[in-house]
N, C-alpha and C positions, 0 to 999 in steps of 0.2 A: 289639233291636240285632243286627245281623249280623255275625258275625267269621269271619277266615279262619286258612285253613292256607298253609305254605308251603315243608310237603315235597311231595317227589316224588310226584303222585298216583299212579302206574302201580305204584312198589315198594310204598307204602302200600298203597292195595289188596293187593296180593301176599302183604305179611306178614298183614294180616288174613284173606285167604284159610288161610293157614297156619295163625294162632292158632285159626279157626273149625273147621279141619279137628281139630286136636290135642282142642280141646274137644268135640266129638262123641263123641269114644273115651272117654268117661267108661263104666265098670262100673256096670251097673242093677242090683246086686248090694245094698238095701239095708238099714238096721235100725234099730233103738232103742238106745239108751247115753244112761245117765247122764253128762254128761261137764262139770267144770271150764269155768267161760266160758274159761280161758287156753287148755285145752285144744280147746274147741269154736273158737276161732281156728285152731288149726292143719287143724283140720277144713275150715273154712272154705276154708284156702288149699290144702287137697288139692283139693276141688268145685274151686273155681277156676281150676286147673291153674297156680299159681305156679310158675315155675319156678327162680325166683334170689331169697333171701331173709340178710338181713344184719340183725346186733343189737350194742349192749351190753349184757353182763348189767346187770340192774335187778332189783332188787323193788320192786312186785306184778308186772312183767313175765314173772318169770324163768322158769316154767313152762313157757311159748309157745315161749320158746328153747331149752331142753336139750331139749324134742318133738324142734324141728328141728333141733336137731344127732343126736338118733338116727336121723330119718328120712335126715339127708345121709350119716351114717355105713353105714347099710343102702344109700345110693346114689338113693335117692328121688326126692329133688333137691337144689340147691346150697345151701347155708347157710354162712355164716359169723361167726364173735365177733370184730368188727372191733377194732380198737387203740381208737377212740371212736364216739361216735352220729355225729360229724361227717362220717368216713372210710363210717361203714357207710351212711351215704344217700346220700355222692356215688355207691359201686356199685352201691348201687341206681335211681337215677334214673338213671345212663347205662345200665344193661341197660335201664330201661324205656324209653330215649329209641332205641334200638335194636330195639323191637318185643319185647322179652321182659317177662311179667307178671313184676312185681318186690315185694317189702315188705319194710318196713323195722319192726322192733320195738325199743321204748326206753319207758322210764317217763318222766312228766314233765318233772322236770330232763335228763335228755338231750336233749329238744328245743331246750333253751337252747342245747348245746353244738351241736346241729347244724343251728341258724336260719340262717348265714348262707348255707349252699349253697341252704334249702331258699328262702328269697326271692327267689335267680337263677332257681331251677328252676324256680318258678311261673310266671315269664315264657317260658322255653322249652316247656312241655309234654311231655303225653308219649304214644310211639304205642301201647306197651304198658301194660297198664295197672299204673298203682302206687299203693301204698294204705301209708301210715306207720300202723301201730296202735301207739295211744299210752294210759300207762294210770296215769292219776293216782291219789295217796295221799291223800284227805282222810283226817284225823287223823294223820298224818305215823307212820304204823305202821314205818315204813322209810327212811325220808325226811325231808333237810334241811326241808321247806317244802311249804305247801297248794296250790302253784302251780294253777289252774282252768287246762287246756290248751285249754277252748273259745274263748277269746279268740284263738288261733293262726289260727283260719280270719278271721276278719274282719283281722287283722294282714298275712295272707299272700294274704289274698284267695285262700285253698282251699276249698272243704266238708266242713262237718264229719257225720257219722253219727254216731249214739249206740244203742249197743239196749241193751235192757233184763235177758235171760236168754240163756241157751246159747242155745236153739233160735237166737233172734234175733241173737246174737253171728255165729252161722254162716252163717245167712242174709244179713246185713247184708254181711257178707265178700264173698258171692259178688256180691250187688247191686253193688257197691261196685267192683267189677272192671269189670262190663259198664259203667256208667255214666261212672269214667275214662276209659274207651277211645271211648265215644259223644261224650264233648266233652274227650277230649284233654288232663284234668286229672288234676293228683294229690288221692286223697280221703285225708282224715284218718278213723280209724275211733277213738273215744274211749272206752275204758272206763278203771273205778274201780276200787277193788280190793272192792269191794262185786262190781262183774258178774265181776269177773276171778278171782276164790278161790269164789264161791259154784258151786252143783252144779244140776242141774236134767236133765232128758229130754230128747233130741237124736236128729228121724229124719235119718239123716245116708246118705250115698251114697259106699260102700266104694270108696274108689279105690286100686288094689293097682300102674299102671303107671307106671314112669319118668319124671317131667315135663321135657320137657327146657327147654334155655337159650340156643337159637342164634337170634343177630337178626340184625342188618341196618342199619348204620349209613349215615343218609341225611344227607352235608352238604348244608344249608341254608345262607341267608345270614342268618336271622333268628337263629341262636346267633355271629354274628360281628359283629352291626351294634352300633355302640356308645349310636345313641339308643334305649335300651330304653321308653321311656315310649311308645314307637308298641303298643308289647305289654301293656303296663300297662294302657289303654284294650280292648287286644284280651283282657286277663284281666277286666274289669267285662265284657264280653259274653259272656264263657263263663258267669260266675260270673249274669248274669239268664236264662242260657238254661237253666243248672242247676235255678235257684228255680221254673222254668216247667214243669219235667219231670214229669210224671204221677207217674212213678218214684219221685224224689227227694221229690216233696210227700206220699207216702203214709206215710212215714216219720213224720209228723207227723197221729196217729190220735184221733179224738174216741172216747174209750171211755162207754159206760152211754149211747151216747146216745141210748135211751131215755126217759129220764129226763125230767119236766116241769120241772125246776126253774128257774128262771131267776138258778141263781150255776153259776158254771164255775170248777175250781180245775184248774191250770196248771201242768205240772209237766215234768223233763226226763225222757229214757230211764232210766240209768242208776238210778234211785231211785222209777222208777214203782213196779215191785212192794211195797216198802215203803208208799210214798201208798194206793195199791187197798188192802193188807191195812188199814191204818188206819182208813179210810173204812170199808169193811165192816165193823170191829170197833165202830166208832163208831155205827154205824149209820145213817150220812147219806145221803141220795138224792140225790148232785149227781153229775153227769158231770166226764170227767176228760178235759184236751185233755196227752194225751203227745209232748211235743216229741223226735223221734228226729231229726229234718232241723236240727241246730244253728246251721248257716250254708252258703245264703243263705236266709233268708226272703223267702218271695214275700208282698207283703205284702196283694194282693188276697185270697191263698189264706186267710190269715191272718184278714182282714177278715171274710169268707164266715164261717168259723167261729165267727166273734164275734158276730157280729149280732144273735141270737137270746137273748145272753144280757144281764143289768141289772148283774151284779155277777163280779168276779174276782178269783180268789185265787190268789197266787202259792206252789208251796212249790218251795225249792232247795236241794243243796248246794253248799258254798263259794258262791260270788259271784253277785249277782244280774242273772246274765248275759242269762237268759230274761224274766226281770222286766222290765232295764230294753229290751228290742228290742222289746215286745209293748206296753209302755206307751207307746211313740215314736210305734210305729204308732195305735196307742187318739189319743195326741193330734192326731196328724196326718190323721187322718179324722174328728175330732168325733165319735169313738163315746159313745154316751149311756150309761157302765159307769163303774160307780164299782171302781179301784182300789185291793187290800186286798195289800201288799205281806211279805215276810218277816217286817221291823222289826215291822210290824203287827202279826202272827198271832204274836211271838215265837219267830220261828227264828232262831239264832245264822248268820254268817258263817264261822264258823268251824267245825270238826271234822266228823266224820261225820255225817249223821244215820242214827240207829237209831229203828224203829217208836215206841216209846214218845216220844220227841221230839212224835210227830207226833199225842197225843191229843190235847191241848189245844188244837190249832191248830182240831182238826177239832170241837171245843166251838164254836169260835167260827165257825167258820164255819156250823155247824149256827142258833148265834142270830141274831137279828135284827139285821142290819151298820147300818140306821138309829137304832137305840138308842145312846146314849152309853153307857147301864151297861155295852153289853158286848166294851166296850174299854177297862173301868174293872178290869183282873183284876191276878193275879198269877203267874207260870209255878209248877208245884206243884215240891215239894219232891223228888219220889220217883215211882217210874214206876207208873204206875195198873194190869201189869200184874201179874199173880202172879206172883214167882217162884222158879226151878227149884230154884237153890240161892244161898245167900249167903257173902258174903267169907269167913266164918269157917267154911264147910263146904269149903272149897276143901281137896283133898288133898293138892295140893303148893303150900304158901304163896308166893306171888308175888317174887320177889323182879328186882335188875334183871338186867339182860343180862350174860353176863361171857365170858372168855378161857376154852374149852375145854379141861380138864385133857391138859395134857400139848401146848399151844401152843407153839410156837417160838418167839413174837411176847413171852413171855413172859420171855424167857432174854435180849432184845433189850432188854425195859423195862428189867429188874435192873440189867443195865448201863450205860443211859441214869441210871436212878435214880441207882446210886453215884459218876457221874460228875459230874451237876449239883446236889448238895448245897448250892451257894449259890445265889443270886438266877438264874436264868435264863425264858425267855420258850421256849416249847414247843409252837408250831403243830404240830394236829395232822392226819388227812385221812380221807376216805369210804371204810373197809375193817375188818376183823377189829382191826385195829390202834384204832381209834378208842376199843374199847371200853377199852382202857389206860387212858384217863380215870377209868373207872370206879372206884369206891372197892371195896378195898383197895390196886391197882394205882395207881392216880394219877398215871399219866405223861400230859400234855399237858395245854393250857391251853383250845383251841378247834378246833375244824373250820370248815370253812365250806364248799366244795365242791370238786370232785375236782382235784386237783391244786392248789389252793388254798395247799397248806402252804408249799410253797416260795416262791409269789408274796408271803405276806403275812411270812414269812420275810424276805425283803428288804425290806420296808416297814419293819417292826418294828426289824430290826437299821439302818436310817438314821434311824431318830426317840430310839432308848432307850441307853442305853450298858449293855447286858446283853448275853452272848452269847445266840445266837438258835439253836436245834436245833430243825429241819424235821422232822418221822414223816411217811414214806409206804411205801406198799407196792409190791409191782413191779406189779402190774392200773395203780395210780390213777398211777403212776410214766409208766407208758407211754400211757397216755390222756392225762393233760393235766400232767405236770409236767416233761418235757422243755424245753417254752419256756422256764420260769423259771429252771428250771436256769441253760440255755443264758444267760438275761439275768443271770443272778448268772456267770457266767466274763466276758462280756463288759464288764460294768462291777466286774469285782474285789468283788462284794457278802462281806461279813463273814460267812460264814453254814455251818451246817455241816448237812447231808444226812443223818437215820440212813435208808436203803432198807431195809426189812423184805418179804427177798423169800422168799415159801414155796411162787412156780412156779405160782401159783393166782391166781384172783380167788375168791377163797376165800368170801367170806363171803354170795355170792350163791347159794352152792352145789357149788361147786369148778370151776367155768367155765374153761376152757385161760388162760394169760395169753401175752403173747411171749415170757417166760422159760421158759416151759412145755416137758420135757425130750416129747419123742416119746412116749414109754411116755402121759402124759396126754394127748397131741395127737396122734394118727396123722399123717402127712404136713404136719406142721410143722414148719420151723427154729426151732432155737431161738436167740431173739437174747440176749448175753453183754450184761449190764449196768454190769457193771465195762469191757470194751471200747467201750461208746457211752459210759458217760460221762467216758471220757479222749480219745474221738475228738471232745467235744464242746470239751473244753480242760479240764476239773478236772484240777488238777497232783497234788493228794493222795488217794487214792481207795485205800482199803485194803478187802477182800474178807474177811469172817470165819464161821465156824461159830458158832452162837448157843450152844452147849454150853459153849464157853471166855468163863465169863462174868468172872473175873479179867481174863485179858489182853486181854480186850473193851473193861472199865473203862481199863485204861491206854490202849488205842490212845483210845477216843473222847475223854481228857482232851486226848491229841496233838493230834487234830483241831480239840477246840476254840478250842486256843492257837497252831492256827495262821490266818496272815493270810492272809485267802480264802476261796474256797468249797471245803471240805473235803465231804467222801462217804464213808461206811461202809458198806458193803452188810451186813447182816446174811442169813445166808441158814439153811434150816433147813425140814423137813418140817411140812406140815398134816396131824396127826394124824388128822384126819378121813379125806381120802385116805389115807392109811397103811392105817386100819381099811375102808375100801372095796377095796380092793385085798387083802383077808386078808392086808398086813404081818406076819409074827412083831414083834410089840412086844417082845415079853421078860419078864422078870419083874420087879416093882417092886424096887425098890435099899430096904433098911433102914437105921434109926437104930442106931447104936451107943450102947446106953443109959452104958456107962461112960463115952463119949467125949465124948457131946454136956453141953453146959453151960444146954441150956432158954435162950440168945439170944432165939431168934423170928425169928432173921432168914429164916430157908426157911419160915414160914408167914406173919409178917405183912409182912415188906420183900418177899419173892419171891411170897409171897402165891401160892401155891398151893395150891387146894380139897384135895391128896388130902390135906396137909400138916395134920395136928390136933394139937390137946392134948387129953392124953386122962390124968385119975388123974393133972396134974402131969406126963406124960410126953409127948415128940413122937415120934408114929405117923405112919407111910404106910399109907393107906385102900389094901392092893392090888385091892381089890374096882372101882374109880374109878380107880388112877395108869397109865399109860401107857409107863413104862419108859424117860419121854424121858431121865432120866438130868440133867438140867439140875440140878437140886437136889444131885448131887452135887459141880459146880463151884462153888454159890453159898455151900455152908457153910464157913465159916472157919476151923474146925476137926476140918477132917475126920472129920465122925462121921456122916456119909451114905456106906454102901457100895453099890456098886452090886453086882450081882449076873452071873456069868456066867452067857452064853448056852447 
């Protein structure tokens, strides 16, 4: 099928002349490095000559982006940490519709938030090339949900890449560039946090020059016309001429194929290396078809590769995406191959998989798939390999995530705490602030996703007759909790706001937020939270230091008892920046042994690590405290001194 364009041929050419010339001046200066697949991304997009790149902090993302915000900072090229995913791909799709290479970086869940620009954009196209790397969490190590983002490309009708190791993360990148700009598409580039955190050997090509960002804005009338399905039709002809490309279908590699055997086991990029090491440890002689080309399949190409073999095994993680596309085609062509799918072979749908997962499977695939006995099994107990060390040799006993001594966010809960003593309902949201839930802290009831608290805030306080206290921080504040806000002033909701803002998106790694004073963001404003959310219409909106955790208590009782959407901004330093920045902390404050009466409330209510009992006595650990001084507001009776500077 044939599809057109209907920009400007003559400037089209023109910028491509441009971009071809800028990419020639690549540095033949090259080397070896070990490097992070997150990190071989950024690589990736130096070879490429990206020139305009936009994120929200994410983890397993977040590496790729603090790269390029050093490299923007050095002047490299442009990067930005947009307010959300949603904001940071519309800039990047209009640089790329302007003839500048563009990408966009976000973990899984971000692509939710930034779906609806990206299913206009699929229809417009783009001249320069742009590439969204996107980088899911099976086992949810960071992360609300196992979301599979390879279902995006057949959703959005984009293509999807996968690669398996650094080298190929980098490689895939630059691929990934020419082949948008050949048909005009945006490619998704997917990795895990399997390819994204692990390490491997990268010949990579030292690019030391300036990428610039200047395009060329061409009106068409195909970003005006309002029946878009004439382009819907012209994105299936991009998307068959994709699956057709030499290029794009090599991506999808038959490995060992050598090999006589007649079973084929089928697997995605992302987790090849783990299948191979499997396989070889097992010792099986079966070839291996690695799907890196996720969407579109060509299904001739597909076919071709099948043919030769009797039997197929599928291994995947999360969802059995490659499974069910490759069985479709199997039945749509009467392939004579018996399918042996996940369920089969006992792979879960869920969590990571890790090599040892994958002996068993390769037992059975090694037996004879005709026999009943040997599908007649049990998944073993315990992983067949040896190993290194066990739970009970671990040096530092596991324990869960918690509030960083000497957190701000800390001195916010106390307050919250003494304020809701009775029945209340405590939406919480996606930041440093969440881990409040955790035990001994226990402030908040649930999260759900960014900016979430406030929305279900308003749900909650129309269905229950409890007051209803919203946690958000200022990052998740200015991403996505402004709307509900706004929809709680507009219809009078009952609800009361704590902002816990510490001028960070702190818990990705200290990421600038829009509170963010200059000192952390060169050449940023910074935008006043207390002024947007009275310019939005909150009538009560009080501003406080988290150290004054008494008259905190009273103000947030006020708020609660008042009619409306009430707001507290809590505000207060991220320890962590303080200590990157060689902050003077100070010297930790002492107990007053005569003064204090052993309460518990500065270790088990305020629940602070440095805070111990020690011989029957309450000690500060100064080895561990932080000097935030917070602990001296919290006790009752004054028997925490704080100590001058």
């Amino acid at each position: 099928m044939e599809y057109r364009f209907n920009l400007n041929n003559r400037i089209m050419k023109e910028l491509k002349m441009t971009v071809d010339k800028d990419l020639k001046k690549t540095t033949k200066n090259t080397e070896t490095k070990l490097l992070m697949g997150n990190r071989a991304v950024v690589q990736g997009l130096l070879e490429a000559k990206v020139g305009l790149t936009t994120a929200y902090p994410g983890t397993p993302s977040t590496e790729i982006q603090m790269q390029l915000y050093r490299l923007s900072k050095e002047g490299q090229l442009f990067f930005e940490f947009s307010v959300n995913e949603k904001v940071a791909l519309e800039i990047a799709g209009a640089a790329a519709m302007s003839g500048v290479r563009s990408a966009v970086i976000m973990k899984h869940v971000g692509m939710n938030v930034a779906s609806d620009p990206l299913m206009a954009l699929a229809y417009f196209g783009v001249l320069g090339g742009m590439v969204i790397i996107i980088v899911d969490d099976p086992g949810c190590l960071s992360s609300q949900n196992e979301q599979d983002s390879r279902f995006w490309g057949k959703f959005a009708h984009l293509p999807i890449l996968e690669p398996s190791t650094s080298q190929e993360v980098k490689d895939t990148i630059v691929k990934a560039y020419e082949l948008s700009e050949k048909h005009n598409m945006i490619f998704f580039v997917r990795l895990t946090n399997y390819t994204a955190l692990n390490t491997s050997e990268v010949e990579m090509t030292v690019v030391d020059e300036k990428l610039g960002k200047n395009g060329q804005f061409v009106k068409d009338v195909k970003y005006l016309i309002p029946a878009r399905y004439i382009y819907h039709k012209e994105l299936h002809g991009k998307l068959h001429a994709i699956s057709q490309d030499p290029t794009f279908q090599a991506f999808n590699e038959l490995k060992f194929s050598d090999s006589t055997s007649d079973k084929l086991v089928i697997t995605q990029g992302a987790i090849y290396p783990m299948v191979e090491y499997a396989r070889n440890y097992a010792g099986v002689d079966v070839p291996i078809l690695k799907i890196g080309a996720i969407h579109p399949f060509s299904e001739k190409h597909i076919v071709k590769l099948l043919k030769k073999f009797k039997y197929v095994y599928f291994i995947e993680e999360l969802e059995t995406y490659v499974e069910d596309e490759i069985s479709s085609i199997i039945g749509k062509y009467n392939l004579d191959i018996k399918v042996f799918g996940k369920n089969k072979l006992g792979i879960p749908q869920e969590n990571r998989i890790l090599p040892d997962l994958l002996l068993h499977p390769f037992k059975l695939i090694a037996s004879d798939p005709d026999d009943p006995q040997t599908w007649d099994f049990k998944l073993p107990e315990s992983s067949p390999y040896p190993q290194v060390f066990n739970r009970d040799g671990l040096l530092i006993p596991r324990t869960l995530p918690r509030l960083c001594d000497g957190c701000s966010h800390r001195g916010a809960f106390h307050s919250i705490k003494q304020a809701v003593k009775a029945d209340y309902i405590v939406p919480s949201d996606i930041g440093c602030y969440a881990l409040g839930q955790v035990s001994p802290v226990e402030v908040g009831d649930y999260w759900l996703c960014m900016g979430a608290s406030i929305g279900t805030a308003i749900g909650q306080s129309l269905v229950n007759k409890k007051p209803v206290i919203a946690i958000i921080g200022d990052g998740t504040f200015f991403h996505a909790g402004i709307p509900p806000l706004i929809d709680a002033v507009l219809y009078d909701h009952n609800i009361t706001v704590a902002i816990l803002n510490n001028r960070l998106t702190a818990m990705t790694g200290g990421q600038p937020s829009p509170s963010s004073t200059e000192k952390i963001a060169k050449n940023q404003n910074e935008i006043d939270i207390e002024q947007l959310v009275r310019g939005i219409g909150v009538k009560w909106v009080k501003s406080v230091s988290v150290e004054n955790v008494q008259e905190n208590t009273k103000l947030l009782k006020e708020a609660i008892e008042y009619e409306g959407p009430a707001v507290m901004i809590f505000s207060g330093n991220c320890v962590v920046e303080l200590l990157r920045h060689d902050f003077d902390l100070g010297q930790a404050p002492y107990v007053d042994q005569e003064v204090c009466i052993y309460c518990g409330i500065c270790y088990i209510d305020f629940s602070c690590p440095s805070i111990i009992k020690k011989d029957g006595k309450i000690e500060i650990r100064e080895e561990t405290c932080t000097a935030c001084n917070i602990c001296v507001d919290v006790c009752p009776h004054d028997a925490i001194i704080p100590r001058k500077k």
